[in-house]
N, C-alpha and C positions, 0 to 999 in steps of 0.2 A: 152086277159084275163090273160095272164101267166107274161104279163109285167108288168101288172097292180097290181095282188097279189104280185109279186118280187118287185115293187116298193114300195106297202102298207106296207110287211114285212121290208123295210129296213128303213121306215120311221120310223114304231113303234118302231123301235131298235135304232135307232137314239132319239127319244125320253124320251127312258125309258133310253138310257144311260144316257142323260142328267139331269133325274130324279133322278138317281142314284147317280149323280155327287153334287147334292145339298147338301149343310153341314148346320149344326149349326159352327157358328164359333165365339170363345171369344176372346173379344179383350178387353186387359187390358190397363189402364190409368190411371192418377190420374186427370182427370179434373172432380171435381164437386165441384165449386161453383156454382151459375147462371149464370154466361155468359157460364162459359166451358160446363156446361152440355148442354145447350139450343146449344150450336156450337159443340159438338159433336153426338146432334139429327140428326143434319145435314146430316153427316157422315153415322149413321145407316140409317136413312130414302133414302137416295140414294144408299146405298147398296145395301138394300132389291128391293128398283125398278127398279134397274138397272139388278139386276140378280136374281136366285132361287135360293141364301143362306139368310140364315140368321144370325142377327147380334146378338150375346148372350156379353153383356154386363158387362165389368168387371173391375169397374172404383175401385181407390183404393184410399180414404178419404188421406190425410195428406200430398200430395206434392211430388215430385218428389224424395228428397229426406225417405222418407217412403217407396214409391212405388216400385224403382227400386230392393233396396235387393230384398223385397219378389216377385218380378219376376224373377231375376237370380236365389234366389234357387228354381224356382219352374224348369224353365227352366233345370238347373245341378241337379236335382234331379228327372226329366225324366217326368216331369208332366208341357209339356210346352201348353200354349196356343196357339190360333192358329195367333194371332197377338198381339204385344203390341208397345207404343209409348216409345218412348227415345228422346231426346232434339240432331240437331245435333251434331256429334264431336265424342269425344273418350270415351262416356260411352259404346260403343258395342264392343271394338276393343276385350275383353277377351272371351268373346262368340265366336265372329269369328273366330277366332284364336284354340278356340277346336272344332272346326266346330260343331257346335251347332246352327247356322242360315241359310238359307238356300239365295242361291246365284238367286237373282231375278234378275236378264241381262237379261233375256230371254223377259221378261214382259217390261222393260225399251226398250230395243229394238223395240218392236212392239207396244209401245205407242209415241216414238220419241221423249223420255224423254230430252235427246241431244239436241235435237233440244228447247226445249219449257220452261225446267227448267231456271229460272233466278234470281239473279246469278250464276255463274258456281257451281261456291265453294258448294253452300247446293248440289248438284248430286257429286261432289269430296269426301264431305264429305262421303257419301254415299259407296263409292269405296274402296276395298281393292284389291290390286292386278290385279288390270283392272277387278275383278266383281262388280258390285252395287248390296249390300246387303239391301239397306232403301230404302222406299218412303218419300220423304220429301214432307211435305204438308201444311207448311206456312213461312212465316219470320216473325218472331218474335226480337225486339229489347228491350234491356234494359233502354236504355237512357233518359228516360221521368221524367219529374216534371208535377206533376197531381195537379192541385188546386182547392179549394174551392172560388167561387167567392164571396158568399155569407158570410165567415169567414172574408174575408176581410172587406168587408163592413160594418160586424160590429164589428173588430176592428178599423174602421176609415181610415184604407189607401188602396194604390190603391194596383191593385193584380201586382205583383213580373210581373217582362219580364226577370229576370234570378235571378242566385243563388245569387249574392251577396243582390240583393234588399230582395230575400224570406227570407234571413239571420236575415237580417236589421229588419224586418217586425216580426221578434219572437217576441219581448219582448211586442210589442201591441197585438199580441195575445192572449199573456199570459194572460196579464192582462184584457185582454176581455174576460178570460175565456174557451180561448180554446186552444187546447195543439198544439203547432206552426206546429209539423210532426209529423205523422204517421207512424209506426214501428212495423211488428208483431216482434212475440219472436223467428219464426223457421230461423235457423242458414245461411239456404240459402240468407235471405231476406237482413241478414245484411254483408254480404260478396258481396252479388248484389247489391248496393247500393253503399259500398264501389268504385268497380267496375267501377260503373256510373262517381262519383268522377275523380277518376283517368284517366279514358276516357276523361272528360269533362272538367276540370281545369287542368292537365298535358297536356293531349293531346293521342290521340290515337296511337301515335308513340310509347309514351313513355313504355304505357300499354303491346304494341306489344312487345319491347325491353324487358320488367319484365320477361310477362308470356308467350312468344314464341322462345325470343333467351335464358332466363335464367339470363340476367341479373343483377346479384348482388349489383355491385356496383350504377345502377342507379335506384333500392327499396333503397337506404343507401342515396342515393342522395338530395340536397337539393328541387327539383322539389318535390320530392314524400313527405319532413318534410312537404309543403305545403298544398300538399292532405292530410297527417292526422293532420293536424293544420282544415281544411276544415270539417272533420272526429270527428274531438275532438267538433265542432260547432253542427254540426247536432247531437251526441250525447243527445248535451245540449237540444236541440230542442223539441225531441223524447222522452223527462222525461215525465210519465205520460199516455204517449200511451199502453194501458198495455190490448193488445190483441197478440193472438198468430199467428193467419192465416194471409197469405197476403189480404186476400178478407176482413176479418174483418178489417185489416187496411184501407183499400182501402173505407170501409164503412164509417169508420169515417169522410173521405173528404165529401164524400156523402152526410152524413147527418150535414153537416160543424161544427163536432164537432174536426174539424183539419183543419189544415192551407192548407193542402198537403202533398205529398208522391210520395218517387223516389218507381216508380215500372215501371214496365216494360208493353208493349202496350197491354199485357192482360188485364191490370185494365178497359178501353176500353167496356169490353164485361159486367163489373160490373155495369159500370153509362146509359148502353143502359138499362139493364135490367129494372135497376129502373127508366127509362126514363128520363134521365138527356140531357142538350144536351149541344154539345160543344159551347162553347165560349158565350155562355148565362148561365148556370149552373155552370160550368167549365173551366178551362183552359189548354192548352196541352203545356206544354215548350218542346220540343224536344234538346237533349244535354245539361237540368238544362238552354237554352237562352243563351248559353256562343259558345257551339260548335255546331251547327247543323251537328249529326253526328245518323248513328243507327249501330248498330253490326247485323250481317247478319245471326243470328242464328234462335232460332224455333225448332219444331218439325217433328219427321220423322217415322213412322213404320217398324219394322224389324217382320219377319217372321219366329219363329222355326221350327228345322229340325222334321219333326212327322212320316216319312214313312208312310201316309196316304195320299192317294190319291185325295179323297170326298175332306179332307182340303188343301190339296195342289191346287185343283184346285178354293177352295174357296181363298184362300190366293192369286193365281193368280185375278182372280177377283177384290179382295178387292182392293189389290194393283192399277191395272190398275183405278180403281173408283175415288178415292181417287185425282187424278191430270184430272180428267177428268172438262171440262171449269166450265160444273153448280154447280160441286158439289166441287170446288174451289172458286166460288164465295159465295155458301151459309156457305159454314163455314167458311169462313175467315171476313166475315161483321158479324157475330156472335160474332166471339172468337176475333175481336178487330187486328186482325194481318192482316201482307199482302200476296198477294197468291204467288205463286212459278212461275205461271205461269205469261208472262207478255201480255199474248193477252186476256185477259179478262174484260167483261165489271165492271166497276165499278163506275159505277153511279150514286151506291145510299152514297157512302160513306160518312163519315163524316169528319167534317172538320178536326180531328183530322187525320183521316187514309189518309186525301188529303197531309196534312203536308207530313208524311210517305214517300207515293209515290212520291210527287215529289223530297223530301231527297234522296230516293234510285233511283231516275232516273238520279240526278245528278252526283252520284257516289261515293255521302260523304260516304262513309257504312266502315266498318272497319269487322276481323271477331271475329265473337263469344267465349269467355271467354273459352266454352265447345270444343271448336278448338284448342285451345292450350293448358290447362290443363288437365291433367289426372284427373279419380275420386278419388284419394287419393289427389293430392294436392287441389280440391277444397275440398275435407273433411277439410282438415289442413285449409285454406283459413277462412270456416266455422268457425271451430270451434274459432280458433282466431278474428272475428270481432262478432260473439255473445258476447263473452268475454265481447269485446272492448264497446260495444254499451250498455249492459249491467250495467256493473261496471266501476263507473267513477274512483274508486281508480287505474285504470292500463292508464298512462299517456301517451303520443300519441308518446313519445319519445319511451317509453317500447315496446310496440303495434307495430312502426316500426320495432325495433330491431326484434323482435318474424318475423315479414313479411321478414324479409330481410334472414332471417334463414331458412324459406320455401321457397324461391328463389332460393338458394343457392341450396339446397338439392334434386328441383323438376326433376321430370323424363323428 
């Protein structure tokens, strides 16, 4: 009897520890349009099944660049949450550095993150100092021409198999009425696009060279007049497209009141929603059909320091969820990206996300723009190709000069 109560009592304690240990836990983002919200249901809904916290929800409207300010100063202003998303790379690196995140090894560790992250690079990203501070939780690439099949068809030609024919194919759009590309107005979109450009008709070497070794002379170079000759085109294109969000652009392919649009394999999660399907509705160019290439970036969770325990041990959890098989395959066939992990079934994908995969198994992948640049030179980067995309009075020779000056200058 006396083992029996001594066992009973240590169960219940065991229990009510457990109990104890359950959090509310917020976790900030900026995904909501349809696809992101509907892919990060994913996320909550296996959190909560997975364990006894819960997922308090705290997505933040207007885009990464919106979002992040007002999470660092909540963060340096001592009112952090208990997770929030960053893209990989060096947007975390000043957080970490006032030790203000907290050092998640312990959980990489005992999930065999090592072993099961793919490519290396997104768990390096991750690493400061031989600790991994992130969970990274998708690949995300920029490289994509998104089309409208149905634009084509009635302006009369066939749909584009790369950039020079999408080029080509403006001027019958136009004049069918429908504005040849799709462009919102926020600063990232047209800096990302840019980007695509210069990956895709320079070449990912070149890009490397710009925004990794600092390269001055080869932004000033004739490779690069090419890409804003390229630049100064798709400008002309994009007259007319006069939405602000990337999604509403991305809608306009949709509803083929555009020709197409470089966006990145998020847009993915916008033509599932509204039930589009690839290569019958749409078309996927991977590398604009010039380069078959993806940048190896995406999204990752970092977790602040709160000296609370209840969320420390939720924040373990989340963490460890997050790369676990099921709930890497439902949000990644959601949100249009690919998983981290590489032993996961994916079956149901679409033909767009098959491209993808087999892109990234062959090894074409290059790394992410957020890998080499700091957040002040993609600010400068920004604010120069809004400019550019904007007003045609600033001419592609100006536009370089201005690029070639934040090359020069970057950290």
């Amino acid at each position: 009897m006396t083992s029996f109560r001594t066992f009973f009592a240590a169960t219940t304690a065991l229990c009510a520890g457990s109990a104890a240990l359950a959090a509310d836990l917020e976790v900030t983002h900026w995904w909501t349009s349809g696809g992101e919200a509907a892919a990060v249901a994913e996320f909550a809904r296996e959190f909560e099944a997975q364990t006894d916290h819960k997922w308090i929800d705290g997505a933040i409207a207007g885009g990464g660049g919106t979002a992040r300010p007002v999470m660092v100063s909540r963060i340096i202003g001592g009112d952090p949450m208990g997770a929030f998303q960053f893209n990989h790379g060096r947007q975390a690196e000043e957080l970490i550095e006032s030790g203000l995140l907290r050092d998640m090894t312990h959980v990489a560790e005992a999930e065999g993150w090592k072993d099961i992250v793919n490519p290396p690079s997104l768990l390096e990203a991750c690493t400061v100092d031989g600790k991994i501070y992130c969970a990274p939780v998708n690949i995300h690439s920029w490289q994509w021409l998104w089309l409208s099949n149905a634009a084509f068809e009635t302006a009369g030609v066939a749909v584009p198999t790369n950039w020079d024919e999408f080029v080509a194919a403006g001027p019958a759009l136009r004049e069918a009425g429908i504005t040849p590309m799709a462009l919102g107005g926020q600063p990232w979109q047209s800096s990302g696009a840019f980007n695509v450009l210069m990956a895709t008709l320079a070449g990912p070497d070149v890009l490397q060279s710009i925004y990794g070794d600092g390269d001055a002379e080869m932004a000033a170079g004739d490779t690069m007049a090419r890409v804003f000759k390229a630049a100064s085109d798709m400008r002309e294109m994009v007259q007319g497209s006069n939405v602000q969000d990337w999604n509403q652009a991305t809608n306009l392919v949709i509803t083929d009141q555009a020709g197409g649009q470089i966006m990145g394999d998020w847009a993915q999660g916008e033509f599932a929603v509204a039930g589009e399907v690839a290569g019958q509705d749409y078309t996927c160019l991977p590398g604009l059909g010039v380069i078959e290439v993806i940048s190896t970036g995406g999204d990752a969770f970092y977790f602040p320091e709160t000296g609370d325990a209840e969320t420390e041990a939720a924040q373990d959890a989340l963490a460890a969820t997050l790369l676990k098989p099921n709930t890497q395959v439902a949000f990644n066939l959601k949100k249009g990206s690919l998983p981290v992990r590489g032993d996961v079934d994916l079956e149901a994908a679409n033909d767009c996300m098959k491209k993808g995969l087999e892109i990234l198994a062959s090894g074409a992948i290059m790394p992410d723009v957020n890998m080499l640049n700091t957040e002040d030179t993609n600010n400068q980067l920004n604010d120069l190709f809004v400019q550019f995309f904007q007003d045609t009075s600033i001419s592609a020779e100006d536009a370089q000069a201005r690029f070639v000056d934040i090359v020069a200058s970057k950290d």
